[in-house]
BATIRO-487364 format. One record per residue (C-alpha): chain; y, z, x. Coordinates in nm, 4 decimals. Each point is the difference from the previous one (the first is absolute). Layout:
BEGIN
('A', (Y, Z, X)) ...
// end
This chain:
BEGIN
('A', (-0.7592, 5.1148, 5.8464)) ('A', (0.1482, -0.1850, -0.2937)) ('A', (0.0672, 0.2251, -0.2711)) ('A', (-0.3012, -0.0239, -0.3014)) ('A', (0.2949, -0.1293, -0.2775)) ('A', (0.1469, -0.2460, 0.2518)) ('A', (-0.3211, -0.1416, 0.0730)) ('A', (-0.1320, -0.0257, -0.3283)) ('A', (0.3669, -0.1516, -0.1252)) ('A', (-0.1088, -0.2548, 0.2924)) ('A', (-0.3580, -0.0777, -0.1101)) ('A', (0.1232, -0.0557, -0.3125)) ('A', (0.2772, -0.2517, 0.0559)) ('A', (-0.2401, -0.1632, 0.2517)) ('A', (-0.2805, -0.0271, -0.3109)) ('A', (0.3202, -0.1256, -0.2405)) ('A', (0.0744, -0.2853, 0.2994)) ('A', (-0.3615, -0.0276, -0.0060)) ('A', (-0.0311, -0.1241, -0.3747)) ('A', (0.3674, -0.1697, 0.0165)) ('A', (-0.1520, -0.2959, 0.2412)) ('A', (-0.3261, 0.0093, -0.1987)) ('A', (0.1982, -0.1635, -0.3069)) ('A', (-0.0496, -0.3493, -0.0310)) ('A', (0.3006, -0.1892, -0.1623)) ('A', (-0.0406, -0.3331, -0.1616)) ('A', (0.3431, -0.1956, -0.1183)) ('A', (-0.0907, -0.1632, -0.3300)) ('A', (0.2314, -0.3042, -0.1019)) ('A', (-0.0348, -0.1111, -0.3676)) ('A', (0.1822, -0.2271, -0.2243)) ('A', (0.0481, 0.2440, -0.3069)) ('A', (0.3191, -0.1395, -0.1359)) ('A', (0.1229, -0.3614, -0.0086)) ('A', (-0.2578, -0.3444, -0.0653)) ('A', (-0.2897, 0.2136, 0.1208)) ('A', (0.0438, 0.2976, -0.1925)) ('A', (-0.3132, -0.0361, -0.2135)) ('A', (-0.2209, 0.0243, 0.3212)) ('A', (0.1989, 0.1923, 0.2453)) ('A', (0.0098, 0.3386, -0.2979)) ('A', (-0.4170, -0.0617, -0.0415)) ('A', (-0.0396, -0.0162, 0.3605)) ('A', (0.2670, 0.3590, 0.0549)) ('A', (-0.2022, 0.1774, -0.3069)) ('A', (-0.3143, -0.0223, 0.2228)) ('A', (0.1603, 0.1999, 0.2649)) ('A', (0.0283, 0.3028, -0.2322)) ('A', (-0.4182, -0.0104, -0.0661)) ('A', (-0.0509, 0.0229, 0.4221)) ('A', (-0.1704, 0.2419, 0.2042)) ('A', (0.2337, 0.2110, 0.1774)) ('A', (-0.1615, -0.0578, 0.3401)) ('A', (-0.1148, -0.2865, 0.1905)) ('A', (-0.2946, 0.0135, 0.2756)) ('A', (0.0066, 0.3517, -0.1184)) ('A', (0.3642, 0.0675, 0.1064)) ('A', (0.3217, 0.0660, -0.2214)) ('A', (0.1713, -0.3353, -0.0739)) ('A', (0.3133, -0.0337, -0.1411)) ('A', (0.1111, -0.3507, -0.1697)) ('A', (0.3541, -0.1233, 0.0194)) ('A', (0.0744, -0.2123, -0.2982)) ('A', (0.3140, -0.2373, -0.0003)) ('A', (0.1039, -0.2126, -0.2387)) ('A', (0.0274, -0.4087, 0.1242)) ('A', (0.1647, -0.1108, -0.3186)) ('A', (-0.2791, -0.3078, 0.0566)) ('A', (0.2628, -0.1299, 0.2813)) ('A', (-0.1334, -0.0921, 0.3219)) ('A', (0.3113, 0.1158, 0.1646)) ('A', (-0.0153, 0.3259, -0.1294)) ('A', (-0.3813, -0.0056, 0.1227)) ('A', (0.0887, -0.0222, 0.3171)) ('A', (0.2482, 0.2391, 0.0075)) ('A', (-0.2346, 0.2616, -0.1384)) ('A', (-0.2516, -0.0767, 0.2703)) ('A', (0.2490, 0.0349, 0.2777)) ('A', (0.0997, 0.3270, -0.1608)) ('A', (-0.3372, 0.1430, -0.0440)) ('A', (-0.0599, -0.0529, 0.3864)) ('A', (0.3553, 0.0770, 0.1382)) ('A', (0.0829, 0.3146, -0.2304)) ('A', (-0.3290, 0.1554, -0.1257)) ('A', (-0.2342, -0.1074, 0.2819)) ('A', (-0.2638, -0.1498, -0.1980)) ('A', (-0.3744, -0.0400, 0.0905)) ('A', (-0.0464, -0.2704, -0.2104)) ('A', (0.1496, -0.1745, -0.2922)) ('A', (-0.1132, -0.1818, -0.3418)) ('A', (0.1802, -0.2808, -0.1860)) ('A', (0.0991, -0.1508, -0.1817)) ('A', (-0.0764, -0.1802, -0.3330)) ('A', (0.1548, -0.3087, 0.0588)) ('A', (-0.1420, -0.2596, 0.2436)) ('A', (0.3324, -0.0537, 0.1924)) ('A', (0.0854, 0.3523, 0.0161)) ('A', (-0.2905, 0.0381, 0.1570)) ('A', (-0.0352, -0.2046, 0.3069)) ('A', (0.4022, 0.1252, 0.0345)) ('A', (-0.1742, 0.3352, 0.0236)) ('A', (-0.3010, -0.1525, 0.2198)) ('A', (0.2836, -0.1479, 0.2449)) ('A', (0.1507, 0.3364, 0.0692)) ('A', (-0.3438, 0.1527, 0.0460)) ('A', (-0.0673, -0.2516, 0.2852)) ('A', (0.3571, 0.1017, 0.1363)) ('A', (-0.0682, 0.3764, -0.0395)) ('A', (-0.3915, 0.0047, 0.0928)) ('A', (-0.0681, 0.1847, -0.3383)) ('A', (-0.2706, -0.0725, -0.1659)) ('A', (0.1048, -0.1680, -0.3613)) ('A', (-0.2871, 0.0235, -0.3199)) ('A', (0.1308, -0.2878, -0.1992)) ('A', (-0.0201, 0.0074, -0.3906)) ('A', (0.0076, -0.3331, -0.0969)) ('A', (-0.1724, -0.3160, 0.1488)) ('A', (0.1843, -0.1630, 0.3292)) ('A', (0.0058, -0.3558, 0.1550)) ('A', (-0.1365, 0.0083, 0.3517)) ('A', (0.2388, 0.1549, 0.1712)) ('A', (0.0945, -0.0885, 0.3583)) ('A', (-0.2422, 0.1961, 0.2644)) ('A', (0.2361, 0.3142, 0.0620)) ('A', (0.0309, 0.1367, -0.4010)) ('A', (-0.3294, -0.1555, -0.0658)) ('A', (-0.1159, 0.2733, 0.2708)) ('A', (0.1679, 0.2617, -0.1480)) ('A', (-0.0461, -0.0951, -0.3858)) ('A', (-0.2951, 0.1281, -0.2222)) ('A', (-0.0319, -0.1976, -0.3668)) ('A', (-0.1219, 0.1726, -0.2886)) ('A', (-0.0399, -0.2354, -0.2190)) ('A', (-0.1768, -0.2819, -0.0914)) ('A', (0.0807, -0.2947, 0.2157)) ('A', (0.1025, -0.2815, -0.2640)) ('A', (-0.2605, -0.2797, 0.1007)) ('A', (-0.2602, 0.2991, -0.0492)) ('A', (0.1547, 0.0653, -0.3360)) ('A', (0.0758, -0.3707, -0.1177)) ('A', (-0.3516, -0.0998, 0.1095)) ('A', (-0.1327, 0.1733, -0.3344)) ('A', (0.1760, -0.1842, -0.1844)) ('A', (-0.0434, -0.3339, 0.1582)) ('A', (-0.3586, 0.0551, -0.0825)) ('A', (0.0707, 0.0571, -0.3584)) ('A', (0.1979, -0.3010, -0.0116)) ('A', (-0.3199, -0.1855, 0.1543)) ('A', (-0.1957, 0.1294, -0.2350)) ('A', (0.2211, -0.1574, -0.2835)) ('A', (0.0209, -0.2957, 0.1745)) ('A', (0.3804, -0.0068, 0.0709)) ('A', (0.1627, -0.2830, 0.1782)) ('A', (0.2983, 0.0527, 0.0364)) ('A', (0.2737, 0.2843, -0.0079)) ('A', (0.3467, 0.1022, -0.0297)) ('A', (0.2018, 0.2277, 0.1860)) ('A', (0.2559, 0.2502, -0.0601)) ('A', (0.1357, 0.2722, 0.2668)) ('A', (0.2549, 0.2498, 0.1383)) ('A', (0.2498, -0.2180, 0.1985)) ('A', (-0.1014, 0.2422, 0.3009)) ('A', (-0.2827, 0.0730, 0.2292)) ('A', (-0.2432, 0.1493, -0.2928)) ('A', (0.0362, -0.3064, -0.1835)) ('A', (-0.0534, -0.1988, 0.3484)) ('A', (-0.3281, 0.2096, 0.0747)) ('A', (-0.1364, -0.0705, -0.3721)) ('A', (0.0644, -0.3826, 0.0463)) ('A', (-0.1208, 0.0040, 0.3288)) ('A', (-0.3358, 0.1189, -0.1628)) ('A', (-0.0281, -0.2226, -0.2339)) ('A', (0.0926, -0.3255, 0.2418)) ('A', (-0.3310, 0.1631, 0.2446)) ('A', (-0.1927, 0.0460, -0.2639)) ('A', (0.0242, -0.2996, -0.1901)) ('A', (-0.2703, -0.2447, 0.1483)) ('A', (-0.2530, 0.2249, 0.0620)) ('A', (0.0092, 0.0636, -0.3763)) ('A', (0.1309, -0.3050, -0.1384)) ('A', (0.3230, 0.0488, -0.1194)) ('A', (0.3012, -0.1777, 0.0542)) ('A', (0.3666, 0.1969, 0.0077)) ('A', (0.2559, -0.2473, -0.1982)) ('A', (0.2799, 0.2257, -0.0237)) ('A', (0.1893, 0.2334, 0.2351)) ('A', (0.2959, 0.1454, -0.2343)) ('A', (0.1807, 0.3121, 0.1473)) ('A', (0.1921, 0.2933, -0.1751)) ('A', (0.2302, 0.3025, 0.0763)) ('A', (-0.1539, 0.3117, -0.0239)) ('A', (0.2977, 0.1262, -0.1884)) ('A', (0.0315, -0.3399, -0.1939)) ('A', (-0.0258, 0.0093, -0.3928)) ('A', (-0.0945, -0.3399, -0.0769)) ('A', (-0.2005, -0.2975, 0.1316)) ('A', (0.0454, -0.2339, -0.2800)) ('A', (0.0345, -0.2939, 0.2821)) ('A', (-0.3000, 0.0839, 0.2330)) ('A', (-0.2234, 0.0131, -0.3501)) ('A', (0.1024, -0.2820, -0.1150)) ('A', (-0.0890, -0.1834, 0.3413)) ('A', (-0.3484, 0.1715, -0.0331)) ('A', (-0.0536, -0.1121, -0.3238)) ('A', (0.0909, -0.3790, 0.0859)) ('A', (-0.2595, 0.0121, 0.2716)) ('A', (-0.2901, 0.1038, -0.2793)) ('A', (-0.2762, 0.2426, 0.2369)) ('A', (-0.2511, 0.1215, -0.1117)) ('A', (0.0843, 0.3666, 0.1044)) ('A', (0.3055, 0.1880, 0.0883)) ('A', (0.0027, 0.2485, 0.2893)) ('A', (0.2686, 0.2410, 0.0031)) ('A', (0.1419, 0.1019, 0.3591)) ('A', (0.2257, 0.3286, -0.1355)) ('A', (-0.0283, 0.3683, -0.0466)) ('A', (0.0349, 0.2935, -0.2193)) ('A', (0.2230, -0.0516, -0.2628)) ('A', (0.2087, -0.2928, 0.1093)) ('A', (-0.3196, -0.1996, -0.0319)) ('A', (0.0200, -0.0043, -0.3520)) ('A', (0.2508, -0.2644, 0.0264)) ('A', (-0.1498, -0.2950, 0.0368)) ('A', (-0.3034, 0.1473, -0.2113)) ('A', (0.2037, 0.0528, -0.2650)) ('A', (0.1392, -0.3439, 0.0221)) ('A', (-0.3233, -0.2098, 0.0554)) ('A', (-0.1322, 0.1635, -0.3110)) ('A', (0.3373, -0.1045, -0.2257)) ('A', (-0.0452, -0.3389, 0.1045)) ('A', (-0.3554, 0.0071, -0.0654)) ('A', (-0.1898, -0.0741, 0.3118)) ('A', (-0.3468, 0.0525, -0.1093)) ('A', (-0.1790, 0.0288, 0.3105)) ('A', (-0.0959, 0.2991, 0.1900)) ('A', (0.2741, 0.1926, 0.1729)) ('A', (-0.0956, 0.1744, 0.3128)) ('A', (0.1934, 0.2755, 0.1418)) ('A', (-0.0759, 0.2256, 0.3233)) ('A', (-0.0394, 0.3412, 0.0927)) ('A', (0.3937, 0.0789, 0.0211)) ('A', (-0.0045, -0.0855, -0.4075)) ('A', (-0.2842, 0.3001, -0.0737)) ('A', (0.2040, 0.2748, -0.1531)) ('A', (0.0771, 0.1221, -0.3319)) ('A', (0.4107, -0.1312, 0.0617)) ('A', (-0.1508, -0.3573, 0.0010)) ('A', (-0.1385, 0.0404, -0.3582)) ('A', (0.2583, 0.2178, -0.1201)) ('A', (0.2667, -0.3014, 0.0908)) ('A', (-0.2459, -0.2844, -0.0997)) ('A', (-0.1044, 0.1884, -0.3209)) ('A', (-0.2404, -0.2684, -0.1804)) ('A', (0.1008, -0.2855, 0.2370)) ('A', (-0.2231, 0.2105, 0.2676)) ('A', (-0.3264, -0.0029, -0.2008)) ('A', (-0.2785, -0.2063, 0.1553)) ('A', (0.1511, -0.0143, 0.3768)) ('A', (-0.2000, 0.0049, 0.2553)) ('A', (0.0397, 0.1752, 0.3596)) ('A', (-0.1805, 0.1941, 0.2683)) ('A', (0.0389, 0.2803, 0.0712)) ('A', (-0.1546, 0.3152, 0.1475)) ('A', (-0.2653, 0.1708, -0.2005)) ('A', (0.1276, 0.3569, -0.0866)) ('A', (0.1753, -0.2163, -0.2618)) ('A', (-0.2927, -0.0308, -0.1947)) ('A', (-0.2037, 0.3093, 0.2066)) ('A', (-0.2055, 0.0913, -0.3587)) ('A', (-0.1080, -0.3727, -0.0484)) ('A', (-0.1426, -0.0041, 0.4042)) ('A', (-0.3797, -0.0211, 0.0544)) ('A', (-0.1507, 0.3454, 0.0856)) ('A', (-0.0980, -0.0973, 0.3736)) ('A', (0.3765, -0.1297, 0.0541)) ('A', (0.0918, 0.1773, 0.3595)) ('A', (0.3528, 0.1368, -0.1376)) ('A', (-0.0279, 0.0738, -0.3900)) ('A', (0.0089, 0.3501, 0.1245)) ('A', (0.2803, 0.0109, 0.1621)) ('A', (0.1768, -0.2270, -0.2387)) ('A', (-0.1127, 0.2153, -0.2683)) ('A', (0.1269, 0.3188, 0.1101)) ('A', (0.3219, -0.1420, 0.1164)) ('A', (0.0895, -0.1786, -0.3369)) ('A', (-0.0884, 0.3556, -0.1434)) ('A', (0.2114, 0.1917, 0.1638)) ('A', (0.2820, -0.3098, 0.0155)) ('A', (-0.0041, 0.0078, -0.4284)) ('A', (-0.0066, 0.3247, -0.0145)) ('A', (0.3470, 0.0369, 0.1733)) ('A', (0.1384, -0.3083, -0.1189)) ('A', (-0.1475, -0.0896, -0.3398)) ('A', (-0.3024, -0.2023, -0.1338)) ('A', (0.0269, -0.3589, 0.0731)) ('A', (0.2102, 0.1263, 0.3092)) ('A', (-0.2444, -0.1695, 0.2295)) ('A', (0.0857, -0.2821, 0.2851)) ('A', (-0.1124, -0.1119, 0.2967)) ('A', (0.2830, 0.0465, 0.2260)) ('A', (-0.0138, 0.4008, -0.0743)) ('A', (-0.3512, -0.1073, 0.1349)) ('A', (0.1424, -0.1641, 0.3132)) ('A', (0.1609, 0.3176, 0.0974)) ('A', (-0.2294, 0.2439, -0.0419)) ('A', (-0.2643, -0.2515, 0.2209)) ('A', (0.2740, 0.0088, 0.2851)) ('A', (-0.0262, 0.3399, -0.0073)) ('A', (-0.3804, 0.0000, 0.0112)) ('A', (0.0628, -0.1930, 0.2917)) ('A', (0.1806, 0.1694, 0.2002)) ('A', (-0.1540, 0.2926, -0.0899)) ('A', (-0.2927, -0.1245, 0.1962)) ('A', (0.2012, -0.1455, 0.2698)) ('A', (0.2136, 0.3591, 0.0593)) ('A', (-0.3598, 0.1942, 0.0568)) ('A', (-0.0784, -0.2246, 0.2894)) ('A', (0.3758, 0.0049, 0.1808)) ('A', (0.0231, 0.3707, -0.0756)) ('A', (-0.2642, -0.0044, 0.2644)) ('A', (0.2276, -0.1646, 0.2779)) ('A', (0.3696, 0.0876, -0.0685)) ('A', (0.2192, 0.2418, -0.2470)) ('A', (0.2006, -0.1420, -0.2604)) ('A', (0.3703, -0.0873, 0.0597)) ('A', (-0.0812, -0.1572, 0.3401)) ('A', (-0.0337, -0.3690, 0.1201)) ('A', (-0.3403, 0.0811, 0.1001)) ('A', (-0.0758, 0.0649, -0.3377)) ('A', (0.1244, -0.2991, -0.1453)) ('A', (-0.1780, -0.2258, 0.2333)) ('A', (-0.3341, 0.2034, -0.0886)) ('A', (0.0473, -0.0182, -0.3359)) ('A', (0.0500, -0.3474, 0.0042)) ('A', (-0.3209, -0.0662, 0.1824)) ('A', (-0.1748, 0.1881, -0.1976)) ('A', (0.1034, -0.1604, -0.2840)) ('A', (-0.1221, -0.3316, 0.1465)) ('A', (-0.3518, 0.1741, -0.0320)) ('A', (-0.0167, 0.1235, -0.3410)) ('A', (-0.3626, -0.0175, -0.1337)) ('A', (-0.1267, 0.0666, -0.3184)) ('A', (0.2931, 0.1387, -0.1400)) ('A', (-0.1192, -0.0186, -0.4316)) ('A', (0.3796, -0.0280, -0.1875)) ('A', (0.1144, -0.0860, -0.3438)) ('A', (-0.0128, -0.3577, 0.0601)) ('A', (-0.2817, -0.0888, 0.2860)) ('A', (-0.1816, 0.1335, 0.2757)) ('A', (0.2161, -0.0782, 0.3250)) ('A', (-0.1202, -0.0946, 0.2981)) ('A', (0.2471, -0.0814, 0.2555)) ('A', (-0.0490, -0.1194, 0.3743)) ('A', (0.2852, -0.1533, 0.2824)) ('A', (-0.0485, -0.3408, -0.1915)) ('A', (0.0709, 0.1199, -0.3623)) ('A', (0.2474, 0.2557, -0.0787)) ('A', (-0.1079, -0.0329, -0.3470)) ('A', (-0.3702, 0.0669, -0.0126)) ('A', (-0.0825, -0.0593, -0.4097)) ('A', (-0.2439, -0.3015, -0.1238)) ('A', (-0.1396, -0.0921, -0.3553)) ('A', (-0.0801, 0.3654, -0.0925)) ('A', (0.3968, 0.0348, -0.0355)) ('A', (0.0153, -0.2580, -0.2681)) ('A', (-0.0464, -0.0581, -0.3553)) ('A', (0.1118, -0.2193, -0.2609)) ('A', (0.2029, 0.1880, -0.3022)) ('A', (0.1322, -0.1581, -0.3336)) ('A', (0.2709, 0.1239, -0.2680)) ('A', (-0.1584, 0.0688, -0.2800)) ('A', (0.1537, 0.1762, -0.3151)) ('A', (0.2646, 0.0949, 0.2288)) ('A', (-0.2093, 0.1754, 0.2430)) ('A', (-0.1370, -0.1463, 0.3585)) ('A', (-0.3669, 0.0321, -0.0485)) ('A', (-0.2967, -0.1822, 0.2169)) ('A', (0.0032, -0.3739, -0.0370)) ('A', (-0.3223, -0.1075, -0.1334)) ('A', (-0.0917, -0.3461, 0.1584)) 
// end
């Protein structure tokens, strides 16, 4: 007979084994220094405001910093699976960075929540990729119906020389004759670039109607700042990567009156009553402001704490076919996640099924404008 210490020394490093491989690890990739900086440190705050379990089980998040390189990206996805055995990952806040991080998922077989919008991705990381946010046609689809509404004929363009600003014009150029717009410009700019004296100037000789802005966070204020110095008087559309308080701090008074969508726990005090996540967006921009200061709201903080939402709902059904820290578990989680239902976040209800990885629809939209320095619901 085993003696009674031995065996309850055994029992309990079988019970501490036990909980070890009930852990679920998630690799977190996020842009919080370099162009990205503005978004990448909203979207990292988020992560201190989580739940410390998901499906019910500990969870433990990983956090790198990306530097908002898709190089470095990568390199933090391959290290999240190859050194600390990840069940899933998140990242990251820049749209290249991302589908770097969604190609090493397909590699790996780990299951990747992405935190920014994506291009369609070939079949193999669009199998194991997840989007968060907004998809930008979605998004820009508010604000082609303002421009309808106004009767706007034609537009200029001004993006990030990379795939964000791609995905923004893209929008535009599929939206356009359903709404009855033409695009006359397509001026690019560096995200890192402190002037675009040249691409204005082209924008300016081609006289739209309305500007749309294809940047984010604070480096969007570039060409905002400049369009309003040269005195385009038209309205200047922006997008959901400009809603943050760095975009008006930067801007200053060149950012009143701009227009963007956005999600609505930007404005979650202005929503009707009946809206299906002023709750949630309430309680989160509470507790977000509380730790980080009024007027601290954002959506991408948002965007973070809805990936976690949703994999939160995803881990309770693969806990039911396969521990954590396996391939088995992986797999299941991913499936799972391709079945998400109902799941009420900060910016939408998602709903996601084999054919869309994204799962949000017009609930996850409104239209927001600067006013008096603040971005407040846009009053058509």
């Amino acid at each position: 007979m085993k003696h009674p210490i031995l065996a309850a020394i055994a029992v309990a490093g079988a019970l501490a084994v036990s909980t070890a491989s009930a852990e679920i690890t998630v690799g977190v990739s996020l842009g919080t220094t370099g162009p990205g900086a503005s978004l990448g440190i909203p979207y990292k705050n988020a992560f201190s405001l989580m739940p410390k379990t998901l499906g019910g089980e500990p969870v433990k998040y990983i956090i790198l910093d990306d530097e908002s390189k898709p190089d470095n990206a990568a390199k933090n996805a391959r290290k999240f699976v190859a050194e600390d055995k990840v069940d899933a990952m998140m990242g990251s806040n820049g749209v290249p960075s991302a589908v770097a991080m969604a190609q090493v998922a397909a590699e790996t077989k780990t299951p990747l929540i992405a935190l920014t919008p994506t291009p369609p991705l070939p079949p193999d990381p669009a199998h194991w990729t997840f989007t968060i946010p907004q998809s930008t046609e979605l998004m820009m689809s508010a604000v082609a119906e303002d421009m309808k509404k106004r009767g706007i004929k034609t537009v200029g363009y001004i993006g990030f020389s990379d795939t964000w600003g791609d995905l923004m014009y893209n929008a535009m150029m599929a939206l356009a004759p359903k709404y009855g717009f033409k695009v006359v410009t397509n001026e690019r700019y560096g995200r890192a670039d402190t002037s675009v004296a040249g691409q204005v100037l082209k924008i300016m000789a081609a006289a739209p109607d309305a500007v749309v802005v294809g940047g984010s966070g604070s480096p969007a204020a570039t060409p905002q700042i400049a369009l309003v110095e040269r005195g385009f008087k038209g309205p200047i559309y922006h997008n959901h990567g400009t809603v943050n308080l760095a975009f008006i701090q930067t801007a200053k008074k060149d950012a009143e009156g701009v227009i963007a969508p956005t999600g609505a726990l930007i404005v979650a005090e202005e929503l009707p009553a009946d809206a299906p996540t002023k709750a949630v967006s309430l309680d989160f921009v509470k507790r977000y402001e509380a730790a980080f200061g009024p007027g601290s709201r954002n959506a991408f903080a948002g965007y973070s704490y809805d990936g976690m939402l949703v994999l939160d709902a995803a881990a309770k059904v693969a806990l039911q076919k396969a521990k954590p820290g396996t391939p088995e578990f992986r797999a299941a989680l991913r499936d799972a996640l391709e079945h998400v239902s109902n799941v009420v976040g900060t910016h939408g209800v998602y709903n996601m099924t084999p054919g869309n990885h994204n799962g949000l629809d017009e609930r996850a939209r409104v239209l927001v404008q600067v006013e008096n320095g603040q971005w407040r619901l846009y009053k058509k």
